[in-house]
Backbone as CSV, one residue per row, in Angstrom:
resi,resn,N_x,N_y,N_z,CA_x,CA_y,CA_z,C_x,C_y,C_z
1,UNK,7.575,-1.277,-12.325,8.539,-1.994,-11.539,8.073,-3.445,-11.432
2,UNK,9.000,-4.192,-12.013,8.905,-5.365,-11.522,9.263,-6.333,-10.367
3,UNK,8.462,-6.655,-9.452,8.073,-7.624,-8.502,8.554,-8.689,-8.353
4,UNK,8.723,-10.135,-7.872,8.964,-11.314,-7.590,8.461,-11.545,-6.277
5,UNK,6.720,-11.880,-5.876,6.241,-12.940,-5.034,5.813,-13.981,-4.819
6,UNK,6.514,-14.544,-4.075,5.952,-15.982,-3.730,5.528,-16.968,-5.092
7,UNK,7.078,-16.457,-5.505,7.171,-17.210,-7.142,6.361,-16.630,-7.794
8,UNK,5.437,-16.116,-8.323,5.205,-15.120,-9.111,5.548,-13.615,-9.435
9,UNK,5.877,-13.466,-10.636,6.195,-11.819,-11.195,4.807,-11.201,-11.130
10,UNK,5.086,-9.940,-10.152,3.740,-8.846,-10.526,4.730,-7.556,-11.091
11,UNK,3.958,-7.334,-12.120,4.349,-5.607,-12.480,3.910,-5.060,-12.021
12,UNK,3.973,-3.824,-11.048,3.274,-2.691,-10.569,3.940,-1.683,-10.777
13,UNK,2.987,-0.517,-11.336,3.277,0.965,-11.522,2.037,1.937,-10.756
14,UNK,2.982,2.909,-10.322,1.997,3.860,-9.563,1.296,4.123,-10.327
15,UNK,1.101,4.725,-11.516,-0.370,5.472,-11.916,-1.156,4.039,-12.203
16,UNK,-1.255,2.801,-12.018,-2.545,1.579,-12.164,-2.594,1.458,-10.240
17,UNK,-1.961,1.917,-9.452,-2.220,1.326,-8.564,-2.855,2.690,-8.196
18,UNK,-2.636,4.006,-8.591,-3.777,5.067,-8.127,-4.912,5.140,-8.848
19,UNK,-4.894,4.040,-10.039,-6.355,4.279,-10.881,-7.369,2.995,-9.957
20,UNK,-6.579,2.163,-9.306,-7.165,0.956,-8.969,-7.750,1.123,-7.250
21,UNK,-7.158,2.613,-6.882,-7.283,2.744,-5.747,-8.785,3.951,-5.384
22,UNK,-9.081,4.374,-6.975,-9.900,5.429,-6.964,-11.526,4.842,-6.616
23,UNK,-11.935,5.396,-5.523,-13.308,5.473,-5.086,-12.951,4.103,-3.960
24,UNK,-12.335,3.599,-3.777,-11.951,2.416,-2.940,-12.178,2.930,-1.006
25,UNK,-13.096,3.004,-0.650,-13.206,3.219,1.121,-12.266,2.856,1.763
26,UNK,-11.357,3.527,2.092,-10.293,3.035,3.294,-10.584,2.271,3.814
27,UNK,-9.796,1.300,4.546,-10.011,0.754,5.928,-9.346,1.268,7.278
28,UNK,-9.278,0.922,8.376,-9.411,1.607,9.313,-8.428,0.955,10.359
29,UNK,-7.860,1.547,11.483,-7.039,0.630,12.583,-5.417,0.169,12.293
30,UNK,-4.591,0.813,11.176,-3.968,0.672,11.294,-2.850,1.458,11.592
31,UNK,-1.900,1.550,11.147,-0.572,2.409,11.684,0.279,3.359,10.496
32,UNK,0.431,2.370,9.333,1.213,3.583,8.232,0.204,3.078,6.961
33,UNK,-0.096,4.411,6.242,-1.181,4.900,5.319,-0.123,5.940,4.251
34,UNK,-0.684,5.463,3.158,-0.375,6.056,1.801,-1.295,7.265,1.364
35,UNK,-1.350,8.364,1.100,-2.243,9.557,1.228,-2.285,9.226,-0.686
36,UNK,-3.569,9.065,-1.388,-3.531,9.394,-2.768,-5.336,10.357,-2.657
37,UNK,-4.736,11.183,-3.502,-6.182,12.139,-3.390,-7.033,12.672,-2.546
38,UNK,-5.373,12.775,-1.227,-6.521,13.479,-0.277,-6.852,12.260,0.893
39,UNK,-6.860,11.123,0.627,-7.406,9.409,0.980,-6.243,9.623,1.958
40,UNK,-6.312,8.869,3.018,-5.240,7.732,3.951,-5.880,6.314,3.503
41,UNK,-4.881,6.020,2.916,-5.220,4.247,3.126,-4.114,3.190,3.545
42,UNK,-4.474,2.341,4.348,-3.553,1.458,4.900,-2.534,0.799,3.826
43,UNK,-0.840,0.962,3.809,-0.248,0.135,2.743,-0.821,-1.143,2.208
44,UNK,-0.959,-1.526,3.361,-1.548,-3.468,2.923,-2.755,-3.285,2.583
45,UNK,-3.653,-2.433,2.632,-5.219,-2.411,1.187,-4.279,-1.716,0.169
46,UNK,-3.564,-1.180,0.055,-3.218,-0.589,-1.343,-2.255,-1.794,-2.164
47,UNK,-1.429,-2.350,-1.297,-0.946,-3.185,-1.683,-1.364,-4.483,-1.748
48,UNK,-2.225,-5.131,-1.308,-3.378,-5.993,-1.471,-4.272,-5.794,-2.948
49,UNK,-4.650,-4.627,-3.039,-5.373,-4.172,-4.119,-4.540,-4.059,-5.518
50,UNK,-3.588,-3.945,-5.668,-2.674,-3.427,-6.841,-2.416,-4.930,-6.991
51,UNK,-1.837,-5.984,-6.195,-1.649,-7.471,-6.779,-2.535,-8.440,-6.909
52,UNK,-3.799,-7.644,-6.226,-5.383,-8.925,-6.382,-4.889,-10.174,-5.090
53,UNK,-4.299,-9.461,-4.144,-3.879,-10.542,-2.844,-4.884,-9.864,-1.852
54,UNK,-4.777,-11.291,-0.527,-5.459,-10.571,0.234,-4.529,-10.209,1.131
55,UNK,-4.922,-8.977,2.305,-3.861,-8.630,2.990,-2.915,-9.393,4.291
56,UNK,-3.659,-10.648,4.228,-3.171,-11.544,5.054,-2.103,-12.455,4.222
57,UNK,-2.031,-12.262,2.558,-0.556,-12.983,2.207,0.563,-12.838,2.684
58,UNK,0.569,-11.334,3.105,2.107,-10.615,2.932,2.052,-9.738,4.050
59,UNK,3.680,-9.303,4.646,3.572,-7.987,5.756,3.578,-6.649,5.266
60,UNK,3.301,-6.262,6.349,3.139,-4.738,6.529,4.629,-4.289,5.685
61,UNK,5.866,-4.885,6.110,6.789,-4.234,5.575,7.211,-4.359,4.795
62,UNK,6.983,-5.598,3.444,7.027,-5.664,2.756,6.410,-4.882,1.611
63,UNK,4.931,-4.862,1.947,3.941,-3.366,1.160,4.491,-2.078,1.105
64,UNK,5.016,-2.042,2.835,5.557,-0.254,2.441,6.922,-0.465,2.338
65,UNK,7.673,-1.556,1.424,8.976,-1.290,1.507,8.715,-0.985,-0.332
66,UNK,7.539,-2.072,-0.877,7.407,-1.628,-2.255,6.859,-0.606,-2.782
67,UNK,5.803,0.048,-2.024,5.306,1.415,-1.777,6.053,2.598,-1.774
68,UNK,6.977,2.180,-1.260,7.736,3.327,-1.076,8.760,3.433,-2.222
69,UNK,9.346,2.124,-2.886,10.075,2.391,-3.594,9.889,3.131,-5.429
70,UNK,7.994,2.938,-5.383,7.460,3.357,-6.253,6.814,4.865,-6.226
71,UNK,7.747,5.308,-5.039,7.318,6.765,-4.987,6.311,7.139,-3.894
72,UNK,5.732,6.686,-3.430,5.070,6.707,-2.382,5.176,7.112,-1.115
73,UNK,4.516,8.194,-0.465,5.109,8.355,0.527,4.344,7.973,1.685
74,UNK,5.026,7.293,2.698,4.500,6.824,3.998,4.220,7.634,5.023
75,UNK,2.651,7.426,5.294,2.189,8.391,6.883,2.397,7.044,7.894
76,UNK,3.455,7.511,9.039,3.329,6.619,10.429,2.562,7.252,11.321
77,UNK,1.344,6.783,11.532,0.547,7.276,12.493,0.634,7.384,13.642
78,UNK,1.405,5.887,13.934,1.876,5.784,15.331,2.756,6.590,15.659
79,UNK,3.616,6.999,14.957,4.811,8.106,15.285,3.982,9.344,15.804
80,UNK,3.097,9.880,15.146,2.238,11.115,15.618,1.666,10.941,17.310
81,UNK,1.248,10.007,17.316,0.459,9.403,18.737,1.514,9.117,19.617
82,UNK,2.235,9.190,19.157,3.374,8.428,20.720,4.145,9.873,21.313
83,UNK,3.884,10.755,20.437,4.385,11.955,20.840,3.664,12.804,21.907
Protein backbone atom coordinates (compact mmCIF):
# COMPACT_ATOMS: atom_id res chain seq x y z
CA UNK A 1 0.00 0.00 0.00
CA UNK A 2 0.98 3.11 -0.93
CA UNK A 3 1.31 6.10 1.49
CA UNK A 4 1.62 9.95 0.97
CA UNK A 5 3.46 11.77 4.11
CA UNK A 6 4.34 14.93 4.66
CA UNK A 7 5.18 15.00 0.93
CA UNK A 8 6.81 11.93 0.76
CA UNK A 9 5.57 8.40 -0.73
CA UNK A 10 6.20 5.44 1.75
CA UNK A 11 5.24 1.93 0.54
CA UNK A 12 4.24 -0.20 3.33
CA UNK A 13 3.23 -3.84 3.36
CA UNK A 14 2.39 -5.97 6.29
CA UNK A 15 4.69 -8.85 5.91
CA UNK A 16 8.08 -5.95 5.93
CA UNK A 17 6.45 -4.28 8.70
CA UNK A 18 6.13 -7.82 10.70
CA UNK A 19 9.69 -8.75 9.55
CA UNK A 20 10.86 -5.22 10.80
CA UNK A 21 8.97 -5.62 13.94
CA UNK A 22 10.61 -9.09 14.86
CA UNK A 23 12.66 -9.18 18.17
CA UNK A 24 11.83 -5.32 18.57
CA UNK A 25 10.92 -4.77 22.77
CA UNK A 26 7.69 -3.11 23.05
CA UNK A 27 7.26 0.00 24.58
CA UNK A 28 5.06 0.66 27.27
CA UNK A 29 2.14 3.33 28.56
CA UNK A 30 0.10 3.49 25.94
CA UNK A 31 -3.54 2.86 24.92
CA UNK A 32 -4.07 0.89 21.41
CA UNK A 33 -1.41 -1.94 20.50
CA UNK A 34 -1.09 -4.14 17.43
CA UNK A 35 -0.65 -7.92 18.70
CA UNK A 36 2.10 -9.59 16.00
CA UNK A 37 3.50 -12.89 17.45
CA UNK A 38 2.01 -12.98 20.51
CA UNK A 39 3.79 -9.05 21.09
CA UNK A 40 1.43 -5.92 22.07
CA UNK A 41 3.08 -3.11 20.59
CA UNK A 42 2.05 0.44 20.59
CA UNK A 43 0.69 1.55 16.82
CA UNK A 44 3.07 4.55 16.82
CA UNK A 45 6.42 2.11 17.49
CA UNK A 46 5.09 -0.03 14.78
CA UNK A 47 4.33 2.68 12.75
CA UNK A 48 7.34 4.72 13.53
CA UNK A 49 9.37 1.63 12.76
CA UNK A 50 7.95 0.53 9.29
CA UNK A 51 8.62 4.41 7.91
CA UNK A 52 12.12 5.02 9.82
CA UNK A 53 10.05 8.16 11.63
CA UNK A 54 10.13 9.01 14.98
CA UNK A 55 6.94 8.68 16.89
CA UNK A 56 6.65 12.24 17.60
CA UNK A 57 6.18 13.03 13.58
CA UNK A 58 2.77 11.79 13.36
CA UNK A 59 -0.60 10.85 15.55
CA UNK A 60 -1.79 8.13 17.14
CA UNK A 61 -4.63 8.15 14.60
CA UNK A 62 -3.14 8.40 11.82
CA UNK A 63 -0.81 5.04 12.58
CA UNK A 64 -3.86 3.10 13.52
CA UNK A 65 -5.92 4.45 10.77
CA UNK A 66 -2.97 2.96 8.37
CA UNK A 67 -2.58 -0.06 10.52
CA UNK A 68 -5.61 -0.95 10.30
CA UNK A 69 -6.18 -0.55 6.80
CA UNK A 70 -3.30 -3.02 6.14
CA UNK A 71 -5.00 -5.62 8.03
CA UNK A 72 -4.17 -5.09 11.33
CA UNK A 73 -6.01 -5.44 14.10
CA UNK A 74 -6.32 -2.88 16.95
CA UNK A 75 -6.18 -3.71 20.87
CA UNK A 76 -7.88 -0.51 22.84
CA UNK A 77 -6.66 -0.94 26.12
CA UNK A 78 -8.34 1.78 27.46
CA UNK A 79 -11.65 0.35 26.45
CA UNK A 80 -10.80 -2.80 28.71
CA UNK A 81 -9.94 -0.48 31.83
CA UNK A 82 -12.79 1.81 31.77
CA UNK A 83 -15.02 -1.08 32.15
Amino acid sequence: MRIKYTGRIYDVQRQEIEKKMAGVVPETGRRFFVALDGVQYPVKQVFGKALGLPVAAFSTGYAYNVLSRLGFQIIDRGARESK
